[in-house]
N, C-alpha and C positions, 0 to 999 in steps of 0.2 A: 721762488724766494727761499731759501735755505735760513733752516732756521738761528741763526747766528745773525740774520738782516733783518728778522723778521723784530714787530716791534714789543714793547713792554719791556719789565726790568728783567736787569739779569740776575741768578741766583735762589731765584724762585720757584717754585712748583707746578708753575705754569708758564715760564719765563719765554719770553717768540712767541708765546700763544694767542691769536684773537677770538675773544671772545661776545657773545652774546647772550644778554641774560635777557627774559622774556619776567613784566612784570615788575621790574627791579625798582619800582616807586616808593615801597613801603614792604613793611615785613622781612621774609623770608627771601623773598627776590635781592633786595636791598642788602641783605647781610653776605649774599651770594656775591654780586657786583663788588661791593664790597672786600670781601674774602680774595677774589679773582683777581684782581689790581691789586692785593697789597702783596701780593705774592706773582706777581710780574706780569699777568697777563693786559694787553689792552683792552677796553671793555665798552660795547656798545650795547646801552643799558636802554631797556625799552618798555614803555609802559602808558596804558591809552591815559594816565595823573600827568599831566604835564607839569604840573609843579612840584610833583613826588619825585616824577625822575629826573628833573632838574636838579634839585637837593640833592640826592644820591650821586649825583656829576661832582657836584659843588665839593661836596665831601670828598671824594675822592681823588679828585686833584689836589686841594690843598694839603693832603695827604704825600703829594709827589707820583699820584698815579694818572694813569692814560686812560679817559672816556669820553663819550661822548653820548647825548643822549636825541631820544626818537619818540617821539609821541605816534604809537602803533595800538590799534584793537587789534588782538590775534585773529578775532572773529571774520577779520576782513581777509580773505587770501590774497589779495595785492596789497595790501599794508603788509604784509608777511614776505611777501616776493621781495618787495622794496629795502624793509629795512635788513636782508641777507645781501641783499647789493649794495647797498650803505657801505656794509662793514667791507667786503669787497673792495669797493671805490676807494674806499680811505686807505685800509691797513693789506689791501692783495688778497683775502680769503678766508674762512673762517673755519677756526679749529677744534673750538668748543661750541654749543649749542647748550641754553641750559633753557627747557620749554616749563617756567613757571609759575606765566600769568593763570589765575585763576579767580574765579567766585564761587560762593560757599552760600547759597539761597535756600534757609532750611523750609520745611513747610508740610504739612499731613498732605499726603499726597491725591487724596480723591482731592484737595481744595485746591493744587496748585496750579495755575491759568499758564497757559500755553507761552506765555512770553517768555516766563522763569526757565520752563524745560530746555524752549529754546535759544535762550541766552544761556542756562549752563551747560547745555551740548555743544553751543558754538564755541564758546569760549574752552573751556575744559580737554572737549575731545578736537575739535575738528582746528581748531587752532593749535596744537601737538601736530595735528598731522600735517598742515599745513606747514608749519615749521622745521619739521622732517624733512618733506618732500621740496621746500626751498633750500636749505641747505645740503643734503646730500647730495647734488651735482656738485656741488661747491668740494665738499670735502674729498670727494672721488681724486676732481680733478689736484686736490692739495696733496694726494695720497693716504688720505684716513681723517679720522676725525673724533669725537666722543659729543656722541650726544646724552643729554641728560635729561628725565622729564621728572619734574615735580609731581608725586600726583599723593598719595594720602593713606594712612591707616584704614580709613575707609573704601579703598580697591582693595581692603582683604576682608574688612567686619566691616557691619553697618551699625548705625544706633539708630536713635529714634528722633524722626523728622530730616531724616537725610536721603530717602529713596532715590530721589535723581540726583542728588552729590554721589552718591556714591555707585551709583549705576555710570556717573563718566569718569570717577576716579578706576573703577574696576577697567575701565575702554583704556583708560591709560598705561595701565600692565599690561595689558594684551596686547598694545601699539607697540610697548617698550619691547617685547620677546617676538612679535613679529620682525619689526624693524633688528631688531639683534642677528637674526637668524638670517636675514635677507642681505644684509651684508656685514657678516661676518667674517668672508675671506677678499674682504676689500679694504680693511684697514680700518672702517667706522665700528667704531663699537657704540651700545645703548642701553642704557641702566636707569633703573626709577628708583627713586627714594621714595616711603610711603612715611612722612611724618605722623605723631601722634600729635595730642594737643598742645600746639604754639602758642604761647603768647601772644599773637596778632589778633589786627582789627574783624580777620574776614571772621574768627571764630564768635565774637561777640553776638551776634543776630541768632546764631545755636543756643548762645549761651541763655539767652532770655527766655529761649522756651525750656529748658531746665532748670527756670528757675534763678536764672541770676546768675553774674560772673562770679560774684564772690561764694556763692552758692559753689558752683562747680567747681572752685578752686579748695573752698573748706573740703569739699567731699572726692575730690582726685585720685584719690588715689582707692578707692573704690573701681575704678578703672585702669588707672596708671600705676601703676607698680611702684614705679621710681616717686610717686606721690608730690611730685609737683608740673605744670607746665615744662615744655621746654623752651630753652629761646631760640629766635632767628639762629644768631652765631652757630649754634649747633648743631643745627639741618646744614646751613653754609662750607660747617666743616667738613660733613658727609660730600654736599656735593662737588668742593674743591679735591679733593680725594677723587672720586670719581672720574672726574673732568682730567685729572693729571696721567701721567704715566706710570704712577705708580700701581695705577688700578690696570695694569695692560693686559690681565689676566679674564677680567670681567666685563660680560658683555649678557646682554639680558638677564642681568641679576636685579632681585625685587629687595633691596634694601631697606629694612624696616629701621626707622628714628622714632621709636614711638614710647621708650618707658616703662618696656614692658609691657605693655598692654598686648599685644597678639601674640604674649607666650604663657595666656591663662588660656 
């Protein structure tokens, strides 16, 4: 399929592009899905909220754009096989990959019980890889691709109460430059954005052990340079950039959105 047949709008940034956003229920996923579609791409928005990524459908067609939505745990690797054959079935192949779903389970860590660990490893890291290793046939056979993993300011610095967040955000840089490196002269390229502190829901449960949202927001910039949150839209734009051709240059670059924060 050449991309002139291929579908989404034209004139766009992503315009013949299919893509798949992982997580796209709420937050940052959301704003990504989002961002993807209004700038041409068609969009298979996936997220284990069935009524989150529903809404983010809703939204996006009324808008005049092309999605469709998949209630997927990444955690599952045939829920991960399935919905890269989804996109497949419908739209011929898939050209972007943006691996976003994640949880953010803060906790002092002699106290944290083995379900947490292993729901934020499954989720976090092995549903990246999962997602990887489902689509890269895929892309091969399309001739390239761009994959993209969400993963966080915390794969470079950790704070406090995030030892295993940030022990499978770190797993995620290292997937990102693996996977870069391994195919690199086959047309897929793989890059991570490490956001700083978002505006979203997954941060709030952190937030309470410091003390309070509005707590961390008065005092932000103690951490964040730029001295406020960022929002969804703005990781989004990073990773529409990314995801595009414009970035055809980059390929296991660790992309910091953070506020300045990992340049103290």
């Amino acid at each position: 399929m050449s991309a002139s047949e291929r579908p989404g709008g034209s004139g766009g940034r992503v315009s013949g592009k299919v893509c798949v956003v992982t997580g796209a229920g709420s937050g940052i996923g959301r704003a990504v899905a989002i961002r993807l579609a209004e700038e041409g791409g068609a969009v298979l928005c996936a997220d284990v909220n069935a009524d989150g990524v529903a809404d983010t459908v809703r939204q996006i067609r009324a808008a005049g754009g092309d999605a469709v939505d998949r209630v997927v745990d990444v955690a599952d690797p045939a829920a991960v096989d399935a919905m890269i054959g989804a996109a497949v079935e419908r739209w011929g192949g898939v050209d972007v990959l943006v691996n976003n779903a994640g949880v953010n389970i803060p906790g002092v860590l002699h106290e944290v019980p083995n379900e947490v660990i292993d729901r934020t490893l499954d989720v976090n890291v092995k549903g990246q890889i999962y997602g990887c290793r489902a689509v890269i046939p895929v892309m091969l056979a399309r001739g390239g691709g761009s994959i993209v993993n969400v993963a966080s300011v915390n794969g470079i610095v950790s704070e406090p109460f995030l030892a295993i967040y940030s022990a499978s955000k770190g797993a995620s840089v290292m997937l990102t430059k693996g996977v870069a490196l391994d195919y690199a002269k086959q047309g897929i390229r793989c890059n991570v954005v490490c956001p700083g502190w978002v505006d979203t829901p997954i941060n709030y449960a952190h937030a309470e052990m410091l003390g309070g949202l509005q707590h961390v927001y008065d005092t932000i910039d103690s951490f964040q340079p730029i001295g406020r949150p960022g929002e969804p839209r703005e990781i989004a734009n990073v990773v529409l950039f990314l995801a595009s051709d414009e970035a055809s240059f980059m390929t296991g670059s660790v992309v910091s959105a953070d506020g300045g924060m990992t340049a103290q």
